[in-house]
C-alpha positions in Angstrom: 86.8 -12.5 -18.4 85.3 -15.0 -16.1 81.7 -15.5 -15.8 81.5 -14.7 -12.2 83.3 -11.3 -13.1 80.9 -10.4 -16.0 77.9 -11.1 -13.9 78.9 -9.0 -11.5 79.5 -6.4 -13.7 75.8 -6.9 -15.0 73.9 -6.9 -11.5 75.8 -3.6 -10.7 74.3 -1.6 -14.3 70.8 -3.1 -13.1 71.6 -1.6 -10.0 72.8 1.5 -11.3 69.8 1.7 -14.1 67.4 1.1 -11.1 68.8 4.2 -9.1 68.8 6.3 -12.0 65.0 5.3 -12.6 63.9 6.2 -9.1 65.9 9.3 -8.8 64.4 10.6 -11.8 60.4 9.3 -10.5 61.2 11.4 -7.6 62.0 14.1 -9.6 58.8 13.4 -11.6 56.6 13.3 -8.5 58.4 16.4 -6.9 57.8 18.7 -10.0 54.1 17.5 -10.1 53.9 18.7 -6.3 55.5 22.2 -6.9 52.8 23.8 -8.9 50.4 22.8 -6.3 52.1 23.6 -3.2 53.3 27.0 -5.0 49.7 27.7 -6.8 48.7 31.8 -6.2 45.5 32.0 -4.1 43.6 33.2 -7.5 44.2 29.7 -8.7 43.1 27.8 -5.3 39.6 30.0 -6.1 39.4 28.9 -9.1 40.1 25.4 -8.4 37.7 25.8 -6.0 34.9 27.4 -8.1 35.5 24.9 -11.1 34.7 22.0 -8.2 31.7 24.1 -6.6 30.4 23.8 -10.5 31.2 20.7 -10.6 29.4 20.0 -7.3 26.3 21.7 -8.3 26.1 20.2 -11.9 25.8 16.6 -10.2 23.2 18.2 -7.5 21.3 19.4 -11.0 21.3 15.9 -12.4 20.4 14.0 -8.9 17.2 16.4 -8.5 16.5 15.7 -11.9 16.7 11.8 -11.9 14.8 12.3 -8.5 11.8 14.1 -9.9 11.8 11.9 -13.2 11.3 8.4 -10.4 8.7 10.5 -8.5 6.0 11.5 -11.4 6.9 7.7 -12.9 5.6 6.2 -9.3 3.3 8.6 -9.6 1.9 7.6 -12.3 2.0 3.6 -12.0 0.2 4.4 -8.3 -2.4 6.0 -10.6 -2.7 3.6 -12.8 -2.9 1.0 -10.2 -6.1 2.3 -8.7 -7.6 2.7 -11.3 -7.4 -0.8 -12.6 -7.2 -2.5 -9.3 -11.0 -3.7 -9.0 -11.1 -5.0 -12.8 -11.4 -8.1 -12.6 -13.9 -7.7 -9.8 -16.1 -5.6 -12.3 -15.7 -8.1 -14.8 -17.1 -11.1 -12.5 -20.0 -8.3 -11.5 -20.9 -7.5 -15.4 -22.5 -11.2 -15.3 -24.8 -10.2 -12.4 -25.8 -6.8 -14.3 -26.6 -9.0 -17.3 -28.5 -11.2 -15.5 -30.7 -8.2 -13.9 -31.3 -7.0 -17.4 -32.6 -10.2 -19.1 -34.8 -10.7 -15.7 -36.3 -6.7 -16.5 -36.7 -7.7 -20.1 -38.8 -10.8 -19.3 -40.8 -9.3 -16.4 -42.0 -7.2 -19.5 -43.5 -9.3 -21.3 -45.0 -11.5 -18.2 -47.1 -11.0 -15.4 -45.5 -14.1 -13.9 -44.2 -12.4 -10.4 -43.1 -15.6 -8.4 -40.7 -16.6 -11.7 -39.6 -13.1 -11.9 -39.0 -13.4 -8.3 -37.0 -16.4 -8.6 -34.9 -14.8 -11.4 -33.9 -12.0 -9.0 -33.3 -14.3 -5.6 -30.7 -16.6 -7.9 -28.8 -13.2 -9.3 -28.7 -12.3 -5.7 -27.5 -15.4 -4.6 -25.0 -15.7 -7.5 -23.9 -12.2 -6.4 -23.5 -13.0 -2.9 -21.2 -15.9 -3.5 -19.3 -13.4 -5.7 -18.2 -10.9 -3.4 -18.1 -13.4 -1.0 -15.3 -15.2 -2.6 -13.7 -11.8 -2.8 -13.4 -11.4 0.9 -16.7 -9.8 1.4 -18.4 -11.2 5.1 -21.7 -10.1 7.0 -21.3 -9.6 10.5 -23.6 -10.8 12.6 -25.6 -8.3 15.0 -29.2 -9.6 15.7 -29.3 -10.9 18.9 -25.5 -10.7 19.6 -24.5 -8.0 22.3 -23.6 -4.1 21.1 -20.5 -4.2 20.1 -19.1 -0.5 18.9 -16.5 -1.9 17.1 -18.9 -3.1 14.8 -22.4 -2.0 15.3 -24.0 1.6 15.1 -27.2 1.7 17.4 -29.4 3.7 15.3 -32.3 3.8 17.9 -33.2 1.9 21.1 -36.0 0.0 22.0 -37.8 -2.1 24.8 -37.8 -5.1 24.4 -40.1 -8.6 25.8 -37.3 -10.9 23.9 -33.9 -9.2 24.5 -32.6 -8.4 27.4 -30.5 -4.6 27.4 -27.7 -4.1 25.5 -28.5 -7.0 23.0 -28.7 -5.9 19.4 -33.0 -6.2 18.7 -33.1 -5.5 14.8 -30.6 -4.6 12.0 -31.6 -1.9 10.0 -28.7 -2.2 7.0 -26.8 -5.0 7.6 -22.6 -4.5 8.1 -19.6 -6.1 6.7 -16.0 -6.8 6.7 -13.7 -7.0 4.0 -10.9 -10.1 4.6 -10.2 -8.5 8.4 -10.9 -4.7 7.8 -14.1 -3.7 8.7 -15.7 -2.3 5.4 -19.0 -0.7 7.3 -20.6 -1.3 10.5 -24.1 -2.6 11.3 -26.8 0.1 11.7 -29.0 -1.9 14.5 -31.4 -1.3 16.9 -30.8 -2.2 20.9 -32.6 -3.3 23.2 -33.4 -1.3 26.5 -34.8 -4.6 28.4 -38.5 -5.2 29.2 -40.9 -2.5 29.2 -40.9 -0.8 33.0 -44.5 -1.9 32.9 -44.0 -5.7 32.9 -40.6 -5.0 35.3 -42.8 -3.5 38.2 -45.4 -6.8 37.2 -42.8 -9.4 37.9 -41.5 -7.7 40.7 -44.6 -7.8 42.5 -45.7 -11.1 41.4 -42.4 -12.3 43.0 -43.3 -10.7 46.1 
């Protein structure tokens, strides 16, 4: 036999096996189809049912993980506030300290002007403090109204402020970095008294 002939031979079995596997995948794949195409409508509900269950199981877990991450935010929110001004109170505990060893020595002195020099350096010390923290007076005395930042309290007449310029500051206001923190309670001016008004008026005539 020559070797052209047997290798013929041999690429027609391949052939041949080939065929014979894909006739019998199709058969495979067309017996795997049957049941479903021929399934009874008893067994379509319960297909259905079993993937409603399965549905609602993963719903079940999903909620679950859901409400699990919301109480665990929850609770580092919590946390947070809590703790977010301790290093703040920790710079402030040397000021309290300071205020308690000046109490402790104005005890046992009658000295007022070192005692008062005690308490002017705590409250410079704790100035600078809050300061560096973002704390910042505004300034109202002299400066016109401004309702974005001042709270007129009361108005007054005034020889050195003409109207609608802030007079006095009765608790002074501040901001915190740009937010305002709390506003200046101040005191405005309504002009010169009406007295000295109808004075220079007739002095000008």
């Amino acid at each position: 036999m020559s070797k052209a002939k047997h290798k013929k031979e041999k690429t027609q079995e391949e052939e041949e096996k080939q065929q014979v596997q894909q006739e019998a995948a199709e058969k495979e794949e067309k017996k795997e189809a049957e049941p479903e195409a021929k399934a009874s409508p008893e067994e379509k509900l319960a297909q259905s049912e079993e993937k409603i269950r399965e549905l609602e199981d993963r719903l079940l877990r999903l909620a679950a993980e859901y409400d699990n991450y919301r109480k665990r935010t929850a609770r580092e929110f919590e946390y947070l506030c809590q703790n977010a001004n301790e290093n703040l109170i920790l710079k402030l505990l040397d000021a309290l300290d300071n205020f308690e060893r000046a109490l402790d020595a104005a005890k046992s002195s009658n000295d007022y002007e070192s005692f008062r020099k005690g308490v002017e350096l705590i409250y410079t010390h704790l100035k600078e403090l809050l300061e560096k923290e973002g704390l910042k007076e505004i300034e109202a005395v002299c400066k016109p109204f401004d309702p974005n930042y001042h709270e007129a309290v009361t108005q007054c007449e005034s020889d050195q402020h003409e109207e609608g310029i802030v007079a006095d500051e009765v608790c002074k206001g501040y901001m915190l970095n740009e937010k305002l923190l709390r506003p200046s309670k101040v005191v405005v001016s309504k002009g010169k008294p009406k007295q000295e008004d109808e004075e220079d008026a007739g002095g000008d005539d």
